[in-house]
N, C-alpha and C positions, 0 to 999 in steps of 0.2 A: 204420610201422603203429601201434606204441603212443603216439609222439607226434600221430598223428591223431586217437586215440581220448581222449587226455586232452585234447586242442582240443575236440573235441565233444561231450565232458564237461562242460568249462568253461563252453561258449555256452548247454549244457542249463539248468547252475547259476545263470548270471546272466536268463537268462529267466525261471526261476522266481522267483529275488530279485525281477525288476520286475516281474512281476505279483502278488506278496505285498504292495505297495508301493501295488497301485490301490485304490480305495474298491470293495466286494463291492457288485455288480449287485445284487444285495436289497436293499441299502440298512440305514438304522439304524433303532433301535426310538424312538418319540415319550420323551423326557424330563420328568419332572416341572418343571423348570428351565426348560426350553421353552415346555412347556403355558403354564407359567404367567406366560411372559414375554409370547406373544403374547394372551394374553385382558389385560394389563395395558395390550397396546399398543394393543387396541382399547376398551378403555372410553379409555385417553386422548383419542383420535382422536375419539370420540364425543359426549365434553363437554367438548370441546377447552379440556384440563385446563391449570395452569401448575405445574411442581411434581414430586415425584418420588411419585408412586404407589406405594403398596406394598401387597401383597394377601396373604391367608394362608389357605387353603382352611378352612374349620372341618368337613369331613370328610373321610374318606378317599379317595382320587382311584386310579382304576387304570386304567394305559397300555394301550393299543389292543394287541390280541395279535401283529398283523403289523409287516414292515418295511416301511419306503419311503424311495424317495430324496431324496422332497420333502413337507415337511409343512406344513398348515396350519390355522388355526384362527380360526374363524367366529360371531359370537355371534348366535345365531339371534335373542335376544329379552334388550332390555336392560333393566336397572330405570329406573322410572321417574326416580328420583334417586341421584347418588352418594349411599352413606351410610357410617354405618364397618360397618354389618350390611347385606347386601343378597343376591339372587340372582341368578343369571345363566344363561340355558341357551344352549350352546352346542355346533358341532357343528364334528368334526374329518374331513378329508380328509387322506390317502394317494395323494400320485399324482394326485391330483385325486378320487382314489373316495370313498365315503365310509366313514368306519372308527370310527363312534360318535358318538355324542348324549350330553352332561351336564349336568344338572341343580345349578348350585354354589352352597355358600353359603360367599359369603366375606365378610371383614373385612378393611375399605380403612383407612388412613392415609394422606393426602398433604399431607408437607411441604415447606412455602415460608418464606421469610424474610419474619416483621414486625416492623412500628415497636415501639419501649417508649420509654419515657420514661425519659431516664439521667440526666433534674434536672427540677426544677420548670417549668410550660411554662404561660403565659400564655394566659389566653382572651383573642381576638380580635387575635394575633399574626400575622406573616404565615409561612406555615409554614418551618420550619428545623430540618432534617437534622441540625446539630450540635450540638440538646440532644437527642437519640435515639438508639437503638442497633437492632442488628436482631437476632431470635433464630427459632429453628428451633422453629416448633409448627405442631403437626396441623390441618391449616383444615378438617375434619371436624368437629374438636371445638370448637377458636374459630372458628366460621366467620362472624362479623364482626371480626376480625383484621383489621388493615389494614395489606395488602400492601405489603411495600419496595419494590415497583415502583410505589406511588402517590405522590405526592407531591414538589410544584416552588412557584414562591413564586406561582401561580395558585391556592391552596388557601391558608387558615387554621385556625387553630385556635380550631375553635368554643367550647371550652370549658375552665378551668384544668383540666391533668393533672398527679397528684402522679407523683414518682418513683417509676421500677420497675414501674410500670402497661404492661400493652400495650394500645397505642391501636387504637381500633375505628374503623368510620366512621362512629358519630355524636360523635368527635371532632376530625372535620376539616370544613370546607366549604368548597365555593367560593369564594376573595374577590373581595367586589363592584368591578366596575373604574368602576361608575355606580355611585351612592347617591341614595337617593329626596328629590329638593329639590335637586339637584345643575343649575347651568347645565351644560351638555355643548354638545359641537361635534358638529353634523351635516352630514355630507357625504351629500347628493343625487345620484347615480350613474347618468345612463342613456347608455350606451356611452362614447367617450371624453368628452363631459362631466359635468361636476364642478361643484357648485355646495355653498356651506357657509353653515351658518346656523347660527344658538344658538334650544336647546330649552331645556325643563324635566321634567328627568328625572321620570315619575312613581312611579318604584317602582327599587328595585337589581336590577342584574344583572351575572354574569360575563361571562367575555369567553364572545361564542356565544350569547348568550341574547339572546333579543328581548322588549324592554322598549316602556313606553308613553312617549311625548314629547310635551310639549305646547310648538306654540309660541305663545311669551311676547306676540305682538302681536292676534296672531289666536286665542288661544286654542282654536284645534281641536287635536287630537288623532290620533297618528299611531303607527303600531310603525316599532321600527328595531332592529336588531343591533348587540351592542356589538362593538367590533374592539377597544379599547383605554383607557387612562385619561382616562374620561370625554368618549368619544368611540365616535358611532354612525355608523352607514349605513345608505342608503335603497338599492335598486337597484330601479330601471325596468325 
């Protein structure tokens, strides 16, 4: 009989342990850390940001008074532009209910790695990576910064950069794959034929851009897209 009872003891015991062990039917309470993760993740989503955002409420913020097991958070009405001062109202569900509306004003920072010049850099070069460096600033503040994701030898530098400068974008352009006065090859394109003739480039352009060509016998005048050095297409 008493080793019955402390068997039945025992299974009372470990019942109780596993269910101390499950998450309470209530559910938890909304977190500052939370809040403020998902309103971060919907402005990203919204000005489909590149970069790491960071937000800092500039008032005081107070948690929904109930629990729930599932939270979420909605921005009812966004600014019209990211800034580093802006406001945001939005509104939180519980469960799907709704458990409050706020009114926020916050202060954004988001940074990305850009270009700086780590030696002297030639106007009208074709661009190059390894006189540059990349450093972490706020494209709120510099926000003609030019991104370390821009930049391949289809861009120049439009203009001399001294050292230690961070480059913007009106230090880089496009470089021209046509130059105006330039003979160029044209290929004439309607389905599989192909026919090629020599123009006269009237004006530069990159590669993608449709420029004016003249040709050199007949002197009319035609657009065509550059593909490559000094070479356009026509397509029927």
């Amino acid at each position: 009989m008493i080793r019955r009872l402390i068997l039945l003891l025992s299974l009372a015991l470990a019942t109780v342990a596993r269910a101390g062990d499950e998450p309470s039917p209530a559910g938890t309470p909304l977190t500052r850390d939370e809040f403020m993760s998902a309103v971060s993740g919907n402005l990203v989503n919204h000005f489909n940001l590149e970069g790491d955002l960071q937000l800092e409420m500039l008032r005081s913020w107070s948690a929904p008074v109930r629990l729930a097991r599932q939270w979420s958070v909605e921005i009812a009405e966004y600014p019209s532009v990211l800034a580093t001062s802006m406001l945001a109202r939005c509104r939180v569900l519980a469960d799907g209910q709704p458990a409050g509306e706020y009114t926020l004003t916050l202060h954004a920072s988001l940074w990305r790695d850009a270009w700086a010049a780590r030696q002297p850099v030639a106007a009208n070069e074709t661009f190059d990576s390894s006189v540059l460096e990349t450093r972490r600033v706020d494209f709120l503040r510099e926000r003609d910064a030019l991104p370390a994701t821009v930049g391949d030898h289809g861009f120049m530098f439009a203009r001399a950069i001294q050292p230690n400068r961070l480059l913007t974008w009106r230090d880089v352009s496009r470089r021209p794959l046509v130059r105006k006065g330039d003979l160029v090859e044209v290929a004439a394109i309607d389905g599989l034929l192909s026919v090629t003739l020599k123009g006269v480039a009237m004006e530069n352009g990159a590669a993608g851009d449709t420029v004016t060509i003249r040709n050199p016998d007949s002197k009319k005048e035609f657009a065509a897209q550059v593909v490559a050095e000094n070479r356009v297409q026509i397509r029927f």
